[in-house]
N, C-alpha and C positions, 0 to 999 in steps of 0.2 A: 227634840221630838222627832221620832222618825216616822214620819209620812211614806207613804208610796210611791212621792215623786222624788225626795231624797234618795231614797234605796233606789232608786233607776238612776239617779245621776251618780251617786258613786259606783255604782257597775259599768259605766259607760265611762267614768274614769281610770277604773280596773283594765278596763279591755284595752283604751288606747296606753296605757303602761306597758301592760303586756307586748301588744303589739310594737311599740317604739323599741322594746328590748329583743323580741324574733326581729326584726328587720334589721336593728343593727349588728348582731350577733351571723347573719345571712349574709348581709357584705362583707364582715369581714372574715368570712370564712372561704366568699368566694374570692377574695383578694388573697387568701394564704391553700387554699385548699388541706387541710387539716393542721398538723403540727407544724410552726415555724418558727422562726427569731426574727426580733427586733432590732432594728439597721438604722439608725438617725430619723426613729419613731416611723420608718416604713416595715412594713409587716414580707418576709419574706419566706417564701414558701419554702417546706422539704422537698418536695417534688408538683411537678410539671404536669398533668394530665392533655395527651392531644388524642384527637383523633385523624386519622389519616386515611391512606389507601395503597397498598402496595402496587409497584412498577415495577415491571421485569423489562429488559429490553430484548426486545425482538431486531431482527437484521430479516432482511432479503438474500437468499442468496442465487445466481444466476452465473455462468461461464464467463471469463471475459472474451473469450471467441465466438463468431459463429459458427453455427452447425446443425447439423443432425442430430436429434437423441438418439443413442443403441439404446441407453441402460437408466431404467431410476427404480435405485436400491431402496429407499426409504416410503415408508408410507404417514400417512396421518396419525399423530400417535405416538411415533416411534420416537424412543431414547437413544441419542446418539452420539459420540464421544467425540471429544477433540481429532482432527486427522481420520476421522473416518471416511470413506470413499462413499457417496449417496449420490452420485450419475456422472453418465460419460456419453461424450456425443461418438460420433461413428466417425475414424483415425484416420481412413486411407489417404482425404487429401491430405493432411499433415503430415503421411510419413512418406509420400513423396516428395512435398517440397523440401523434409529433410535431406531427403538423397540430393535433389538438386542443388542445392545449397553445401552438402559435404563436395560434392565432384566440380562445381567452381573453387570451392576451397582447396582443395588438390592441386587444381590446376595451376592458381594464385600462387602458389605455396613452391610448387616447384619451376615456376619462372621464376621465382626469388632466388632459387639457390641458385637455378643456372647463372645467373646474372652476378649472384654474389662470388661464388666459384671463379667467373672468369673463365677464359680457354682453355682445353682441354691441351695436353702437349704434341697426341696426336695431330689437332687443329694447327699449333705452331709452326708444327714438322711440317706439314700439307704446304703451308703458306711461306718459307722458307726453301720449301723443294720447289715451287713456282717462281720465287723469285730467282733462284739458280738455273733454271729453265732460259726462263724470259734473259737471263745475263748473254747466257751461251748465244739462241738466238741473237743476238743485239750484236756479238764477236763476229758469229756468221757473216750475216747482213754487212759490217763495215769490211769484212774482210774482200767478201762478193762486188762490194762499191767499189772497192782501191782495185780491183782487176779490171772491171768493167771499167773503168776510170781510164788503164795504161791502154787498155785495148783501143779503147777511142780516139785517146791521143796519138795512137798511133794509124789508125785508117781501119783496124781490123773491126771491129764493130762500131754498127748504128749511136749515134748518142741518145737515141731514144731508148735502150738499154742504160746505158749510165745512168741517165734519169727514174728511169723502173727501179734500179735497184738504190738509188738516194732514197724510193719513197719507202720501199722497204723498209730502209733503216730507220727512218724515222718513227715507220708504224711499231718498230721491234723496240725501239726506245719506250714509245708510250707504251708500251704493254710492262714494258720493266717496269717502270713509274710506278706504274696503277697496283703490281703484284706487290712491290716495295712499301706502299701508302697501306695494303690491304695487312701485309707485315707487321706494320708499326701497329695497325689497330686493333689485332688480335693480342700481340704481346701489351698493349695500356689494358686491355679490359676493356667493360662497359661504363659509361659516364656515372658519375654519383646520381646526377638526375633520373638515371633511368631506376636504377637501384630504389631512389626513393619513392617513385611512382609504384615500381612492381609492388613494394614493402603497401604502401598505401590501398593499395588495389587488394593487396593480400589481407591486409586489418577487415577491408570492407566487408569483404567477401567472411572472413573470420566471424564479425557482429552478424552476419545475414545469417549466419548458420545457428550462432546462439539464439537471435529474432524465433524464429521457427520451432527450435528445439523446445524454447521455453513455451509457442504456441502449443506444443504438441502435449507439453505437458498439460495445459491449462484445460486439455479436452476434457480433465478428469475433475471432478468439483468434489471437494473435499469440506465437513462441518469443520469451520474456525473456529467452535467453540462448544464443550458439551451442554446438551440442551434436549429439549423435545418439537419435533417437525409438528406446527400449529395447519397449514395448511400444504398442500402437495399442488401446485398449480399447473405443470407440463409434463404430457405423457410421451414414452416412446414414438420415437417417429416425425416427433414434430420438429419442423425446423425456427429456429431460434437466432434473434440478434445476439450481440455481444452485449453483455449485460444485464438480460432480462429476465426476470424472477421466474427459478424452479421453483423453489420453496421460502416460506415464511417459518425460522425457527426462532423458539424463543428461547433466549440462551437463561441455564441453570443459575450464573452467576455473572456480574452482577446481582444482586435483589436490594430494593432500597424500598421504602414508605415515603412517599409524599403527605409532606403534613404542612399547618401553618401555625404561628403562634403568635400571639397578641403585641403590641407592641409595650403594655405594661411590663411581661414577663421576657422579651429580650433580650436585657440587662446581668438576665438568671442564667443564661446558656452560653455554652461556647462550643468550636469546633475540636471532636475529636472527646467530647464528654460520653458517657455510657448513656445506652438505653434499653429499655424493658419493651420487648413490641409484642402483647396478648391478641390473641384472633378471638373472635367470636365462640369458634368450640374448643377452646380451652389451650389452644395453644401455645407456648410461650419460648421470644426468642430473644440474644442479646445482639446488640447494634451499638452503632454508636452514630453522632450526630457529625455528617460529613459535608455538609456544606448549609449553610446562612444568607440566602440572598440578601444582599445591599439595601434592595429597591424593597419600599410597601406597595402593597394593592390590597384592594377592596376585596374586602371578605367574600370567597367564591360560594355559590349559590351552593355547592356540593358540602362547604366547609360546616361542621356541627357544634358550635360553642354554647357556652353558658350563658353568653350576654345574647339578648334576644335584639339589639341593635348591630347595624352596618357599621363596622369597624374597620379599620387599617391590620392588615397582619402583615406576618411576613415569613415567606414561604421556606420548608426544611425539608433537607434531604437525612433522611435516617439510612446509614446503609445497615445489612442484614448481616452476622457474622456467619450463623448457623442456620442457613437457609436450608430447607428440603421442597419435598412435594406441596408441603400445607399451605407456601402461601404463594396463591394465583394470581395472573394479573387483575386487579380493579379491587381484589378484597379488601373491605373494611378491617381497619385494624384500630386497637390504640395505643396508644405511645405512649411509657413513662421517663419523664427524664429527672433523674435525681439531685437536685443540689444544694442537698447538705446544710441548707439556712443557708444563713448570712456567709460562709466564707464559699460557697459559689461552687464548691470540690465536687 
């Protein structure tokens, strides 16, 4: 007999039937996210659903000298290509310390060769025609002693002249000596030691010049990569440390997505797989998965999943193949990664 409290108890047993079948048909949808295959009775997904946030990397960029600004070509805004010139500080001290630094090098350079060279034959001749000098004198002098010698012995002059002209000879001796000694050391050359000092002296002076030149260059600040100038921070005129931010640009490429993914779906990924990265107004690019951190952490406050609990994930770099304008730093994006069921491809 059906009663009215019969008919409410089998409707209340309809409902929790129902209900037992939506809720378990829900987990295991969200354990495979639509079509997948069966793997030693685990459920493995066709594909991946993340969400993330795109990263561009930005740089500083600043002189590694200091100086003066003459010139800042770029403004806020601007698109700028690899090697492009966007400021230059004001040159004149640098392009005299290059002069000073070329005219030591000169200098350096050709005391090396005198040195290496050796004597000139002129030089030789000079020092060979003094030694022939100094001889003759020396002939003189003993000649002038053996007179003054007989003279004495015999009454006709002082022996205080004899003695005069002994010392003569002697002095005309030592002059021969010293021409002879001065002989010898024009025909050896200069010591190897000295050779290797000038040579030494000459490298120093050689690096001091290149030190400088490359300073001179570096006045000139050139984009290392194309990109667009995010902020312009120092104007003309201002004087500047060596290495202090003109501009903040933020380079074209690179472009990756930061994302995370569960540690159930892990297992599903690898490095170097395709990805699908959609923007918000419709945009669509292809990537691929370029780095896997090792380490779990706790699901970041920023991070948007399915599971409404604090989980373990573990953080992914998507990088961008086909990147253009459309994707800015911080934009939401999200991430498809495909694998194929069970064989993971």
């Amino acid at each position: 007999m059906n009663t009215p409290t019969t008919k409410v108890f089998w409707a209340v047993v309809a409902l929790a039937v129902v209900g037992a079948g939506s809720w378990y048909i829900f987990q295991n949808s969200n354990k495979c996210d639509g079509a997948g295959s069966m793997a030693s009775g685990t459920c493995v997904p066709d594909r991946i659903v993340l969400l993330g946030n795109v990263d561009v990397r930005q740089v500083n960029l600043g002189f590694k000298v200091p100086g003066r600004i003459a010139l800042v070509r770029s403004e806020e805004g601007d698109l700028v290509k690899k090697g492009q010139s966007i400021a230059l500080l004001e040159q004149p001290d640098f392009t005299d310390n290059v002069s000073l630094a070329l005219a030591r090098f000169d200098a350096s350079k050709a005391r090396l060769a005198q040195l290496e060279n050796g004597a000139r034959p002129q030089e030789i001749a000079q020092a060979e025609a003094l030694v022939s000098e100094r001889k003759a004198t020396v002939e003189n002098a003993r000649r002038t002693l053996k007179r003054r010698a007989e003279l004495a012995d015999q009454g006709f002059t002082a022996h205080q002249a004899h003695e005069d002209a002994e010392a003569t000879l002697k002095e005309a001796e030592a002059r021969l000596n010293f021409a002879a000694e001065s002989l010898n050391l024009v025909q050896a050359g200069p010591r190897i030691e000295e050779i290797e000092q000038a040579r030494a002296a000459n490298n120093a002076d050689k690096a001091a010049l290149a030190l400088v030149k490359r300073r001179l260059e570096d006045t000139e600040l050139f984009a290392p990569n194309e990109g667009m100038i995010l902020t312009r921070i120092r104007e003309p005129g201002a004087i500047v440390a060596g290495g202090e931010p003109i501009y903040n640009l933020s380079l074209k490429s690179p472009v990756w997505v930061r994302t995370y993914i569960e540690e159930p779906n892990l297992g599903h990924i690898r490095g170097g797989m395709q990805a699908e990265v959609f923007t918000d107004s419709g945009g669509k690019y292809i990537g691929q998965v370029g780095f896997i951190s090792p380490v779990a952490e706790f699901t970041p406050k920023t991070v948007e999943t399915t599971s409404l609990r604090t989980s373990l994930v573990y953080r992914l770099r998507v990088i961008v193949a086909n990147s253009d304008d459309g994707l800015r730093q911080g934009m939401p994006v999200t991430v498809i990664l495909k694998t194929n069921g069970a064989n993971g491809d």
